[in-house]
C-alpha positions in Angstrom: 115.1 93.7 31.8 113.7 90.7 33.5 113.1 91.4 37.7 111.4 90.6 40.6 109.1 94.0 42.4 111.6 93.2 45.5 114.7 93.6 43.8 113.5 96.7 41.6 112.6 98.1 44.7 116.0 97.7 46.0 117.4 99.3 42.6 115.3 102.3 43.2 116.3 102.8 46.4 119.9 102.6 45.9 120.0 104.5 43.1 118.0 107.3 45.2 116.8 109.9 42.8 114.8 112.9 44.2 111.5 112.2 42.4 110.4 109.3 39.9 107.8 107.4 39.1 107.4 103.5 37.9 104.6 102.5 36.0 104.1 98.7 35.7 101.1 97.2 33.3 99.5 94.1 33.0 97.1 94.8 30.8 94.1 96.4 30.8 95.5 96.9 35.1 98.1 99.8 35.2 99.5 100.7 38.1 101.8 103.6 39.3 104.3 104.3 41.9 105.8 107.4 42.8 109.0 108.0 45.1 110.9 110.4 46.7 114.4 109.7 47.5 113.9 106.3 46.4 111.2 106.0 48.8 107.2 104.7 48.0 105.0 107.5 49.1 102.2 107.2 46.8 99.9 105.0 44.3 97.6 104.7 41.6 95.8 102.2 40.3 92.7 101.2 37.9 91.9 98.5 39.9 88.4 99.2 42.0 89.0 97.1 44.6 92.2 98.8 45.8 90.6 102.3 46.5 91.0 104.1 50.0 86.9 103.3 50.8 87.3 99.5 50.1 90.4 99.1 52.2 88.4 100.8 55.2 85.8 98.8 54.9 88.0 95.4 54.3 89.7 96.7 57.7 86.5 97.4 59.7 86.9 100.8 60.2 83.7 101.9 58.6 80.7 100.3 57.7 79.1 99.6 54.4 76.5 102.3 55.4 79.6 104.7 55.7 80.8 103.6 52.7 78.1 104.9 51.3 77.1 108.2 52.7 80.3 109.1 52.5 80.4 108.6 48.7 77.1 110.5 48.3 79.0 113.1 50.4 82.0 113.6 47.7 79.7 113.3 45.2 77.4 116.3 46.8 80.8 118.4 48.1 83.3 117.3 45.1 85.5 116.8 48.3 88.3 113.6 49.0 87.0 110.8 50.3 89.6 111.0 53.2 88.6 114.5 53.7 84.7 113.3 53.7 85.6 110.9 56.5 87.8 113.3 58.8 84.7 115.5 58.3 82.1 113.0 59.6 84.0 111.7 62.2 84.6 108.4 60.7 88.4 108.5 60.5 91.2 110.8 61.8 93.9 113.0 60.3 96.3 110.8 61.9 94.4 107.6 60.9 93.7 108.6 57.1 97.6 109.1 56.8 98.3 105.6 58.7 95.5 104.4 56.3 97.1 106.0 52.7 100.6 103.9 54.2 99.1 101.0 54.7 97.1 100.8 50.9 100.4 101.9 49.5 102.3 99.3 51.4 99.3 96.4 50.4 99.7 97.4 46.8 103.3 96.9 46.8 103.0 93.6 48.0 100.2 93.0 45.7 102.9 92.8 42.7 105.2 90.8 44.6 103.4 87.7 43.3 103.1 89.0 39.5 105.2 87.1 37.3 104.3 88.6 34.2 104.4 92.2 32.9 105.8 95.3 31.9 107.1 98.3 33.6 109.0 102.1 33.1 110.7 103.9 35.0 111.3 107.9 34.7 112.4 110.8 37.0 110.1 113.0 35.9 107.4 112.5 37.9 105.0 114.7 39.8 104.0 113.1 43.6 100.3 113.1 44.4 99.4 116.1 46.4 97.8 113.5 49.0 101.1 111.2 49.5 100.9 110.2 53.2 103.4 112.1 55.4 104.2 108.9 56.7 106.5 107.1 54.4 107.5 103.4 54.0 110.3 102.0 55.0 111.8 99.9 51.6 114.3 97.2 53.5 111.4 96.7 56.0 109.2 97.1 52.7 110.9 94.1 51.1 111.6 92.1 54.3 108.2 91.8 55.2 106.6 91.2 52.3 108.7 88.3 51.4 108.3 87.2 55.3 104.5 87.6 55.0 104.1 85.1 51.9 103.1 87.8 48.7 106.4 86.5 47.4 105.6 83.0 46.5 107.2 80.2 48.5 108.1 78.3 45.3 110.2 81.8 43.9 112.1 82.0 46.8 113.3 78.7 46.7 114.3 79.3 43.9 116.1 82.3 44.2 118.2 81.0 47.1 118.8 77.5 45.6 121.7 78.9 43.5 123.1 80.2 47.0 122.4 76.6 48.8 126.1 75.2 48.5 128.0 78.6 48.3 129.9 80.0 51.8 128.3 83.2 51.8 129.4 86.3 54.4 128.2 89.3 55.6 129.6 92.3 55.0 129.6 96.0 56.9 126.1 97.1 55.5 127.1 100.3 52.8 125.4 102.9 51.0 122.1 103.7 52.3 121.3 100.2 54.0 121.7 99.7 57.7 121.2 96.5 59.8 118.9 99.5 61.8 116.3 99.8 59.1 115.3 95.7 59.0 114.3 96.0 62.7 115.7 93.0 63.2 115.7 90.9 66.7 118.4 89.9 68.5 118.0 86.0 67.1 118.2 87.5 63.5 121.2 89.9 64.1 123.1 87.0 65.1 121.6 85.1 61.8 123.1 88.2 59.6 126.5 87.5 61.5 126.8 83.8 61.0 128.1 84.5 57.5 131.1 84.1 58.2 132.6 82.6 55.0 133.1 79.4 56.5 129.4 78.1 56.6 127.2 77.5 53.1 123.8 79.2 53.1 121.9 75.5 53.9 124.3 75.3 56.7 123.6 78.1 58.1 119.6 78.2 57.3 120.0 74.4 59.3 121.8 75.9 62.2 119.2 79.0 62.3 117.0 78.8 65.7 114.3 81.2 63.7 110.9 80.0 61.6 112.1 78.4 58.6 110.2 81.1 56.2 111.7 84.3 58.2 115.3 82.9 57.7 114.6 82.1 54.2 112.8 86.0 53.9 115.9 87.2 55.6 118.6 85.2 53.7 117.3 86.2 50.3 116.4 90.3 51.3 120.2 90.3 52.3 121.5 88.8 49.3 118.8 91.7 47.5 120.4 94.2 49.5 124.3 92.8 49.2 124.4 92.3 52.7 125.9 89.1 52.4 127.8 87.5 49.5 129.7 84.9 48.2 133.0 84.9 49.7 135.7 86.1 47.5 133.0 87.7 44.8 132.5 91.2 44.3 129.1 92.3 42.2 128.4 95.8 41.0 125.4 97.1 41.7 123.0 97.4 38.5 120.6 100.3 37.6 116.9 100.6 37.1 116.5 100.4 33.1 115.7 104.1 32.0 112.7 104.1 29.7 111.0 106.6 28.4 107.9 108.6 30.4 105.1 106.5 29.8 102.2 107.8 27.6 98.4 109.0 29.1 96.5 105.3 28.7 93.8 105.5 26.3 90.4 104.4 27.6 87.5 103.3 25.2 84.7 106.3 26.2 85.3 108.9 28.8 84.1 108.0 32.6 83.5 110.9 34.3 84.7 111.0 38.6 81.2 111.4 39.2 80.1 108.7 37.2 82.6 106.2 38.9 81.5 107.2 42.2 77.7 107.2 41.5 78.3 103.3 40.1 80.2 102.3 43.6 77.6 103.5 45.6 75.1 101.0 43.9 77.4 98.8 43.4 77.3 98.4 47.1 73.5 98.2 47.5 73.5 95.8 44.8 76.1 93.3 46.7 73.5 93.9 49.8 70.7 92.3 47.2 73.1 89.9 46.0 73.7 88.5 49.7 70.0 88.9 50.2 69.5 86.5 47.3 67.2 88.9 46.1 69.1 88.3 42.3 66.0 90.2 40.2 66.9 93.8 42.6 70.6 93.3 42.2 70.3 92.9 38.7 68.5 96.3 37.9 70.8 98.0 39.8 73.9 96.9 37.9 71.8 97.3 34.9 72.3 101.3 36.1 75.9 100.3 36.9 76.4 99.4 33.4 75.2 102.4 31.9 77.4 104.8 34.3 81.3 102.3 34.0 80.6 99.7 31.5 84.3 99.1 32.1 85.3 97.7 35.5 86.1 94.3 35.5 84.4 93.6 39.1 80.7 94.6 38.0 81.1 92.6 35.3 81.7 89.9 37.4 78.1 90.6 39.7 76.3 90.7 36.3 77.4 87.4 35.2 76.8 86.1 38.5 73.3 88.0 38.7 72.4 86.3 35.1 73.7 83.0 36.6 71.5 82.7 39.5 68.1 83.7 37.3 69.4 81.1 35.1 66.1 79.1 35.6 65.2 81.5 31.7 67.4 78.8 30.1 70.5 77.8 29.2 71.4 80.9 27.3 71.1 83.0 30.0 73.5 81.2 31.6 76.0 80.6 28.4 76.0 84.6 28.6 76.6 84.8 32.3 79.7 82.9 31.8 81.4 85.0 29.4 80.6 87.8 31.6 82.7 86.3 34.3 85.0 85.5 31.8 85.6 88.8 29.9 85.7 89.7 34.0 88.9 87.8 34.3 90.4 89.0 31.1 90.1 92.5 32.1 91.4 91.4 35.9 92.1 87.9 36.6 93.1 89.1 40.5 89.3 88.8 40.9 88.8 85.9 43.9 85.2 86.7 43.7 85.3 86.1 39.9 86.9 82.9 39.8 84.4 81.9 42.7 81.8 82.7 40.5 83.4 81.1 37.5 84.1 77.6 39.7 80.3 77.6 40.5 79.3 77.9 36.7 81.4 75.4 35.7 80.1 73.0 38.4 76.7 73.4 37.7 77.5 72.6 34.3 79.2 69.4 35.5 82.3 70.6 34.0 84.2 69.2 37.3 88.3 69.9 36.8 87.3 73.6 35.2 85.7 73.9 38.4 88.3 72.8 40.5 90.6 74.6 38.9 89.0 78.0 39.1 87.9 77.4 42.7 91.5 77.0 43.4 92.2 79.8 41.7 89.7 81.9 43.4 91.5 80.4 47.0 95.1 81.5 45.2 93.5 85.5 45.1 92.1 85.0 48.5 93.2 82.4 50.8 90.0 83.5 53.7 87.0 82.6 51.0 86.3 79.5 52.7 82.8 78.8 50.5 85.4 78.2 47.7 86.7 76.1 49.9 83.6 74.2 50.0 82.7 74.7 46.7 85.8 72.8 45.7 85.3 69.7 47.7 81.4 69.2 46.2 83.1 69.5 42.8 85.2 66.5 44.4 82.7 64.8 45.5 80.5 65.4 42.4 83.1 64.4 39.9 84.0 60.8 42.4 80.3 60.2 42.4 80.1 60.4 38.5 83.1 58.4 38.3 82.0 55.8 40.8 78.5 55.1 38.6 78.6 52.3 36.6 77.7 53.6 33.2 74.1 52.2 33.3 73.5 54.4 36.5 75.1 57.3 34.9 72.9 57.0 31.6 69.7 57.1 34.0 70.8 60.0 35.4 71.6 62.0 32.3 67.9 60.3 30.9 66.1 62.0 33.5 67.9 65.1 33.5 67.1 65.7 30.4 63.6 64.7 30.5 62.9 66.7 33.5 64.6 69.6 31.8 67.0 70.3 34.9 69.9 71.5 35.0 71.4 69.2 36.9 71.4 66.0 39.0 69.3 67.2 42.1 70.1 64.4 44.5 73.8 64.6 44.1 75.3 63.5 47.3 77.0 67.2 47.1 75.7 69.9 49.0 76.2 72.5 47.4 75.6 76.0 48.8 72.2 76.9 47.2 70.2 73.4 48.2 71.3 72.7 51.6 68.2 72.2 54.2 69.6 70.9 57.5 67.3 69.0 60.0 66.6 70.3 63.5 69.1 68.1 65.0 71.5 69.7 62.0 71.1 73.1 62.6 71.5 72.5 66.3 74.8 70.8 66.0 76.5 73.3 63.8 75.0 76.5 66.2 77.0 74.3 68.7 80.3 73.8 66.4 80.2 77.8 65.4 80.1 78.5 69.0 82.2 76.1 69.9 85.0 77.0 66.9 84.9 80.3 67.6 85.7 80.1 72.0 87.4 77.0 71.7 91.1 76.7 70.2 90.7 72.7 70.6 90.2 69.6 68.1 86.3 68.9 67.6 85.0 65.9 66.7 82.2 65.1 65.0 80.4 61.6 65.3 77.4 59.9 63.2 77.1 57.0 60.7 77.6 57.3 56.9 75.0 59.4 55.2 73.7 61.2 58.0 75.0 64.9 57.2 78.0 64.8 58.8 80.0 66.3 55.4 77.6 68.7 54.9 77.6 70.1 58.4 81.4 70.3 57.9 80.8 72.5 54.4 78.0 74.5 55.8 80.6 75.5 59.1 83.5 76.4 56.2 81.3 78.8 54.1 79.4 80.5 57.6 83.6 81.2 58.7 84.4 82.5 54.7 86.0 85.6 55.4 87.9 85.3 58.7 91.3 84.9 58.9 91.5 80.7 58.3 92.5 78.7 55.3 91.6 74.9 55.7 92.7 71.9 54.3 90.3 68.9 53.9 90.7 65.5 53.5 87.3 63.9 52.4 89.0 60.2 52.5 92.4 60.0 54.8 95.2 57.8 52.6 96.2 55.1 54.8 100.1 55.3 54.0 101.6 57.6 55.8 103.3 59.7 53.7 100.2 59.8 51.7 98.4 60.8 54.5 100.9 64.3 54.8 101.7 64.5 51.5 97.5 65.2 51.2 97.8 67.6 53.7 100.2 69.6 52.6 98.5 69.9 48.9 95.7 70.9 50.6 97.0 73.4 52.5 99.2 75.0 49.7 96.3 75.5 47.7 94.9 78.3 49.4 98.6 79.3 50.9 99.7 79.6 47.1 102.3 77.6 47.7 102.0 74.5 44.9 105.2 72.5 44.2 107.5 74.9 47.1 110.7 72.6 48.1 111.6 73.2 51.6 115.3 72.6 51.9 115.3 73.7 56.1 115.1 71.9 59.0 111.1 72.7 59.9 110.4 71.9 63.2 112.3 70.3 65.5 110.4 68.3 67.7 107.4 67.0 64.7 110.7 66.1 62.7 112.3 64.1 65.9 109.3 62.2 66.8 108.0 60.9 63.0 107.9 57.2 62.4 110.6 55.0 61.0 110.6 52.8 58.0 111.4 53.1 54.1 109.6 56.7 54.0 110.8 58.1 57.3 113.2 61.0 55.4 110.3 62.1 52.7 107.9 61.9 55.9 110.4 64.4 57.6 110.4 66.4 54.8 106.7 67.0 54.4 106.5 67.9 57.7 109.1 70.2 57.6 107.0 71.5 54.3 103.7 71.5 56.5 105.8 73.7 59.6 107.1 76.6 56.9 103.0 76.4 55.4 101.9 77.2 58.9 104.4 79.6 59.8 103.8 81.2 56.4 100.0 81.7 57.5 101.2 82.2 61.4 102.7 85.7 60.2 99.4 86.7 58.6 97.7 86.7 62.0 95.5 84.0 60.9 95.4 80.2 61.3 95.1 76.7 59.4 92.2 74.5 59.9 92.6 70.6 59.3 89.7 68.7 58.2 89.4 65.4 58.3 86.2 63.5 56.8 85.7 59.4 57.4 88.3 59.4 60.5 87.3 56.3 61.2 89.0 55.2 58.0 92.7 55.9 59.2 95.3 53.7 59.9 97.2 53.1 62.8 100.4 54.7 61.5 98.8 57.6 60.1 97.1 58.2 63.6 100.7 58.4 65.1 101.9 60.5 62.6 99.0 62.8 63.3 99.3 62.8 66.9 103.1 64.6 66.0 101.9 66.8 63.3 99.1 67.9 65.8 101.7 69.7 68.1 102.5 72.4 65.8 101.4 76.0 66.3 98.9 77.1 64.5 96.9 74.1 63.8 93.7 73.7 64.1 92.2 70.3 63.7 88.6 69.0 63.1 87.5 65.3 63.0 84.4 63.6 61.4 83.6 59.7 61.6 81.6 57.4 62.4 81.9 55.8 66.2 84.8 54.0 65.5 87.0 56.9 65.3 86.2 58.0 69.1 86.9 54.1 70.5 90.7 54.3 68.0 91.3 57.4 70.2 90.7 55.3 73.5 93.8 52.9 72.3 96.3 54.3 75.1 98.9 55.0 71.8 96.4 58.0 70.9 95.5 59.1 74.4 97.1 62.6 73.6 94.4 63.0 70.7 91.9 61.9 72.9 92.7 64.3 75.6 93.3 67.3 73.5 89.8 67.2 72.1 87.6 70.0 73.7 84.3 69.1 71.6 82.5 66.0 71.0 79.3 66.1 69.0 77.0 63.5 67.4 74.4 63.4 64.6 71.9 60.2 65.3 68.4 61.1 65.1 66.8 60.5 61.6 65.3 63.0 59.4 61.3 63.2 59.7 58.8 63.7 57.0 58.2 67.3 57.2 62.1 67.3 57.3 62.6 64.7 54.6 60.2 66.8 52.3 61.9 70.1 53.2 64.8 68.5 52.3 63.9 66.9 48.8 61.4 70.3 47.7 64.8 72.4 48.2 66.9 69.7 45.9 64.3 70.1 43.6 63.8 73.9 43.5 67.4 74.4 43.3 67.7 72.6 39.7 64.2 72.9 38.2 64.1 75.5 35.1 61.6 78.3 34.7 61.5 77.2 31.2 59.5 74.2 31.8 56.2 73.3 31.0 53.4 74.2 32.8 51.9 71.0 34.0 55.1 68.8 33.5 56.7 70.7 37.1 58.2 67.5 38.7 56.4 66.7 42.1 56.7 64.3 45.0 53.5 63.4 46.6 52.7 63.6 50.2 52.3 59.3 50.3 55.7 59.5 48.2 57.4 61.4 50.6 56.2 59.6 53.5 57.8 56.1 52.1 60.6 57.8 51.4 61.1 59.1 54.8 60.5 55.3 55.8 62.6 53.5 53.1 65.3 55.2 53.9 65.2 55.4 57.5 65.4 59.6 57.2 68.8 59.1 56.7 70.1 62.0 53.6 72.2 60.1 52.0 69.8 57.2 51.6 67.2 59.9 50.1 69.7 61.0 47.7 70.2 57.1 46.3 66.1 56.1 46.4 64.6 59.8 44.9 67.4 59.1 42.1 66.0 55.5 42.2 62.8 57.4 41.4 63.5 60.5 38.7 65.1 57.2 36.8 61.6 55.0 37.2 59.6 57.9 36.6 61.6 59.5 33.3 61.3 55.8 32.0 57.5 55.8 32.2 57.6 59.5 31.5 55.3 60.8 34.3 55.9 63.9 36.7 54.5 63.4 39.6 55.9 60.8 41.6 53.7 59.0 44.0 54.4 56.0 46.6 54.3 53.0 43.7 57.5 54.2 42.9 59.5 53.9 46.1 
């Protein structure tokens, strides 16, 4: 039987049988759900990172520290965790029970975005001892998690398109359903009763004063529930499909609780190294790992990534690293971390769409890791900058990469995480933007000529905010149509909302739709906005907001600046400009004089970089790509005199630096020498 988790959740609960259990398995990941009454009280899983501990420490409850004395202290008093943390304080009865809801609610909605698997269902099933006294509500259960996004936008258009021209009405609610339990509003009781029978559903979704997604959430969890139907139609409700009580998995080797929790508590001190940078400590450590759960999929991951960034050994250290991560995703492709890891692999391997396509990936399992984010763009710019170079350009940069024995082009104009060095004024500006970003709800702007850092300031600010509550969308070049320009926008935004290829078939918001431009595209124009509104309400209801990016400002048309001035007004927008001078005089045209006025930050970039800075900056490019492998006495080396003429060659400006020390590499891999001096600038 084929199903969605929200509508077997509905069978469950209709069918309401005193105890049962459903096991659903993607494998190796098995999952299992107990109920009572037809009610989720309590979970299992083999999946690490959905353990009580982690979710505390996701929700900033306890500390890492806590983390771990607490899990020295089970391991010491074979005690609970939540029993370890009432006891030191950490946590309270009444939290830890709160705390058990709340991780079985998150991993209900974890499966409401699986679209492959297999699961059982059986009534003889014992509940957990621990099941939290507080138990879920299942129509608020469904409801919200459709409402919150975990089922994908693109489903549930879907699901309801089939319902689009049908006049649908509501009926007394029956059985165990009552409008009570969806806590609905006032607005969205009078939503339920304007099925009448007389209205279709896209009438009365275009009628709706709610947010787009809610009504969408709401229309489909009452068709789930046979609140409302088609008018005239009568449907029978189906049963879960009864299936035999699934078998004790088989694991290869026995793992012993003590075991497990010994390996998380280095596993935390290892991510401390790993964050630390310190790659040789984190690496023994999950060497111990290894030996206590060879088989979770997530210290897999670190070990790849460990192996990765000691790399410099060779390339076979790093061919192994990669099917770490790999094997990694096998075992648990919900991994964001993994796939982050994976992405930076593949990019430093110049394997540029396998890149982008596992940092988007990454993004998909965790819309707040903002260095994918950044990550992304660089394999972008990377994979334009290879594309751009003529193919005698591009041969002298593979010549010298391979004569230098790097591992890759150091003075890509990419700045990727591991070889930024930002001058003084650099570092200033973006202690400046961080403050400023995180007082100041306003649009920033951020001013300089081409070349002088302004794109990697902008990357550097994305992976210092990775974590909090933000997913951005960044345009690196604006497209001068205008419903290019939104189209771009919305791409970029539904890559990290998981949201590819959704059809939005409601009317969005009102006043952005009312206000776009006329012409040939005004109706698709209207429609992406309408897509962008029900993108930012989606990431509205997750208490978290949407950061637009846009890079070469000064590169946008007239009519996409009056589009952008509409699209500006919608909640839940943030906006961030950088150009050069020419965007700040467009905003002084009185047409823009509301962009102009609602920008809270100005910031420039002018002064050049110096020659200690310039030689910072090229020793780090050069660190970050040069093998340990190499010969001794064949380490490539700017001079002090080379560095100078650099610095005056290219006026200090980075992205000059990039194009003359590439100039360079090529001169000095063509007369095979090492050590470059000033006769070659």
């Amino acid at each position: 039987m084929k199903t969605s988790l929200p509508r077997l959740l509905h069978l469950i609960y209709t069918q309401n049988d005193p105890t049962a259990m459903l096991e659903i398995t993607r494998a190796p990941v098995i999952k299992r759900f107990f109920f009572k009454d037809g009610v989720p009280v309590a979970a299992t899983s083999n999946v690490l990172g959905e353990v009580l501990g982690r979710l505390l420490l996701a929700e900033g409850v306890i500390t890492q520290k806590d983390y771990e004395s607490s899990l020295e202290l089970v391991l010491k008093e074979k005690k609970r965790h939540g029993e370890v943390l009432i006891a030191e304080g950490l946590i309270t009865a009444v939290e830890l029970d709160a705390f058990l809801a709340l991780q079985l609610q998150k991993r209900v909605w974890k499966l409401f975005s699986w679209n492959e698997g297999e699961y059982s269902y059986t009534t003889e099933a014992t509940v957990p001892s621990n099941a939290p006294s507080h138990h879920l509500n299942t129509p608020r259960l469904i409801l919200d998690g459709i409402s919150l996004g975990h089922y994908p936008l693109v489903w549930l258009k879907k699901d309801l398109s089939v319902f689009l021209d049908k006049k649908l009405i509501s009926s007394a609610p029956a059985g165990r359903y009552t409008l009570a339990d969806f806590g609905l509003t006032i607005q969205e009781t009078r939503f339920f009763n304007s099925f009448d029978g007389n209205k279709s559903l896209e009438e009365v979704l275009a009628m709706s004063d709610l947010l787009s997604h809610r009504a969408l959430a709401l229309a489909i969890t009452f068709i789930i529930a046979r609140l409302i139907r088609v008018e005239g139609v009568q449907t029978a409700a189906p049963k879960p499909v009864q299936k035999p009580k699934p078998q004790p998995t088989k694991e290869t080797g026995t793992i012993t609780p003590d075991a497990r929790v010994n390996a998380e508590i280095l596993f935390m001190k290892a991510k401390t190294a790993v964050i630390s940078n310190n790659f040789k400590e984190a690496h023994e450590l999950l060497t111990e790992i290894f030996a206590l759960n060879p088989q979770e999929a997530e210290y897999r991951a670190y070990m790849g990534w460990t192996l990765f960034n000691m790399a410099a050994s060779g390339p076979s250290v790093a061919d192994k690293a990669e099917k770490l991560i790999k094997e990694a995703l096998e075992t648990n492709n919900e991994l964001g971390e993994a796939w982050f890891f994976l992405g930076a692999v593949l990019l430093k391997n110049n394997r540029f769409d396998e890149a982008i396509k596992a940092f988007s990936a990454a993004l998909a399992k965790d819309p707040w890791m903002l260095r994918a984010t950044a990550s992304l763009k660089c394999a972008e710019i990377e994979k334009a900058e290879v594309t751009k170079n003529t193919p005698a350009e591009q041969i002298a940069v593979n010549e010298y990469i391979e004569f230098f024995g790097l591992s890759n082009d150091p003075f890509s104009s990419a700045a990727t995480e591991n070889i930024v060095s930002l001058s003084v004024e650099q570092k200033l500006r973006f202690d400046q933007m961080l403050t400023c970003f995180n007082d100041k709800p306003g649009p920033i702007l951020l001013q300089g000529r081409d070349g002088i850092g302004k794109t990697t300031l902008i990357l550097e600010l994305l992976r210092r905010l990775s974590g909090k509550k933000l997913q951005a969308a960044i345009l690196l070049k604006p497209p001068l149509k205008e419903i290019d320009f939104i189209k771009a926008v919305n791409a970029e935004l539904a890559r990290s909302a998981g949201a590819q290829g959704a059809k939005i078939f409601t009317r969005g918001d009102k006043d952005a739709v009312n206000t776009a431009g006329a012409g040939a595209d005004t109706t698709a124009i209207k429609t992406e906005i309408e897509k962008l509104g029900v993108l930012l309400e989606q990431i509205t209801l997750k208490e978290a907001s949407a950061l637009l990016i846009i890079d070469h400002a000064h590169q946008m048309t007239t009519p996409c600046l009056k589009l952008l001035t509409n699209i500006s007004k919608l909640k839940g927008l943030r906006l961030l400009y950088a150009g050069d001078s020419g965007f700040a005089l467009k905003l002084k045209d009185h047409a823009f004089r509301e962009l102009d006025h609602a920008l809270t930050s100005r910031f420039s970039l002018q002064k050049a970089f110096s020659k200690n800075e310039t030689k910072a900056y090229i020793m780090k490019r050069l660190v970050s790509v040069t093998q340990a492998s190499c010969p001794v006495g064949k380490e490539l080396s700017f001079t002090d005199d080379a560095v100078t003429a650099v610095c005056q060659k290219s006026y200090g400006i980075p992205g000059l630096i990039n194009k003359l020390c590439s100039q360079m590499l090529a001169k000095a891999a063509e007369k095979k020498i090492f050590v470059i001096d000033k006769d070659l600038v």
